[in-house]
N, C-alpha and C positions, 0 to 999 in steps of 0.2 A: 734612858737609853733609847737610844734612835733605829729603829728597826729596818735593815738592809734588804732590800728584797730584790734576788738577783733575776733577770729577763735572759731569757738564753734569744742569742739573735739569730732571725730568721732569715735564711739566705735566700738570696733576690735572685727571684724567677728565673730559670735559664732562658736565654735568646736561643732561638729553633730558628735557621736559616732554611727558605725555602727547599724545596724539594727539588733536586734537580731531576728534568727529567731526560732521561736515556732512551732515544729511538732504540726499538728493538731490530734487531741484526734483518736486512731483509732477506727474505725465506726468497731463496732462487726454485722455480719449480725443476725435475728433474722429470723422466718419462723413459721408461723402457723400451726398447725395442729386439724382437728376436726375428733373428733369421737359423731355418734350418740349415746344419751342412751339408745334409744330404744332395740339398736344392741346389748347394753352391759348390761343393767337392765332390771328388770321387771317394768311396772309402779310405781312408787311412793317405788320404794325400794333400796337399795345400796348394793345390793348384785350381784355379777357378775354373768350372764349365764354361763350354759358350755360354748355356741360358742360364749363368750368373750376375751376365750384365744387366739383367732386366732387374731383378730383384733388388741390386745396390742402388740402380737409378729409380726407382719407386720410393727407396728408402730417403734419398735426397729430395724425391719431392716431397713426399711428408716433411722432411725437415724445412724446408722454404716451407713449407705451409705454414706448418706449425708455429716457428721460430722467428722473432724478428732478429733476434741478438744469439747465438751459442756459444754459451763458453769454453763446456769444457765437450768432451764426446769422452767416454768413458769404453771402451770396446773387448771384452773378453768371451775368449775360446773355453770352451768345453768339448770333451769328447767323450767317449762311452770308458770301461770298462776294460773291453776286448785289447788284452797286451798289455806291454808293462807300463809300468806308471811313468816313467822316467821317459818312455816315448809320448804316452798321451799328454804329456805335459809339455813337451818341446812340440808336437803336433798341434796342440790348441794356442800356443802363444804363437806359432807360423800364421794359422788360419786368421786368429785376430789382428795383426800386424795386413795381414792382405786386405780384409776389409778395410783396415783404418788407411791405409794406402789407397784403394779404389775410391774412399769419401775425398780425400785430399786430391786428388786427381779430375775428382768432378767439382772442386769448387768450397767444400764444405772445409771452412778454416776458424776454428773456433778461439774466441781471442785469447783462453787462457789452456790452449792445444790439446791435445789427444794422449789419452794414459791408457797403453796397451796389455795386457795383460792376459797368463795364459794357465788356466786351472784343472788343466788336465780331467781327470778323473772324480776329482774332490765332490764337486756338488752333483751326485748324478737325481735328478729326478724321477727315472724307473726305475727303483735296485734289487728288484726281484729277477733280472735276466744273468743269465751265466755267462764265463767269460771267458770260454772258449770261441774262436771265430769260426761258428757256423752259423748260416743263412739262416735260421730262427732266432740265434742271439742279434744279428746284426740288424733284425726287424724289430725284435724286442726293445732293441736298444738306442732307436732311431731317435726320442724324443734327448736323451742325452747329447746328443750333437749337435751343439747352436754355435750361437756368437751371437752375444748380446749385446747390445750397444744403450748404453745409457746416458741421453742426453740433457745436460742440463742448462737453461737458458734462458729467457725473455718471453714468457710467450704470445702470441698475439690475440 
């Protein structure tokens, strides 16, 4: 009798196709900027000072400096506390819309445009002040009132 001896077969090597490689996404930088409202409004109003001019156009020269390319400008209001929310929220989307308006006025056009936005009360940075309007809370609560502009873009 003849002895069978069975080979179990061995399956041929897999083919591994190179690695493709994937540029990673390029990281635009981005760069903060604040402006006080105090510097630029009156309390509780959205109308620019005279000596608000000076501050927007400082802001634009940092941008030409800075920037050879901007894309986007990112520009949101904040207000304090003092009154109801439903006004500081329509107050700080006003105040951001006027800066974003005074950039576009001096030239700054950024190619994938300006996204305005207005956050009233939400992020305050001092929250130990009261929120009745009198002249200690409205001192207390000076650093809550910006417009921050965040720019993101090429830089040089």
């Amino acid at each position: 009798m003849t002895a069978v001896t069975a080979f179990a077969a061995t399956p041929a090597p897999a083919v591994l196709a190179a690695p493709v490689v994937v540029p990673a996404p390029k990281v635009v930088p981005s760069r903060l900027y604040a402006l006080e409202t105090d510097a630029l409004f009156e309390f509780g109003k959205a109308d620019f000072k005279a000596s608000s001019f000076n501050a927007i156009e400082n802001l634009v020269q940092n941008l030409l400096r800075d920037y050879s390319k901007v894309e986007r400008i990112r520009v949101v209001g904040h207000t304090d506390a003092i009154g109801s929310a439903k006004l500081n929220q329509k107050l700080s989307l006003k105040r951001a819309q006027v800066v974003a308006d005074q950039l576009k006025s001096r030239g700054v056009h950024p190619t994938r445009g300006f996204k305005v936005e207005g956050l009233g009360e939400e992020h305050l940075i001092k929250v130990s002040c009261g929120r009745k309007r009198t002249p200690e809370n409205k001192i207390c609560h000076a650093p809550n009132r910006r417009v921050e502009i965040v720019v993101t873009g090429a830089k040089r």
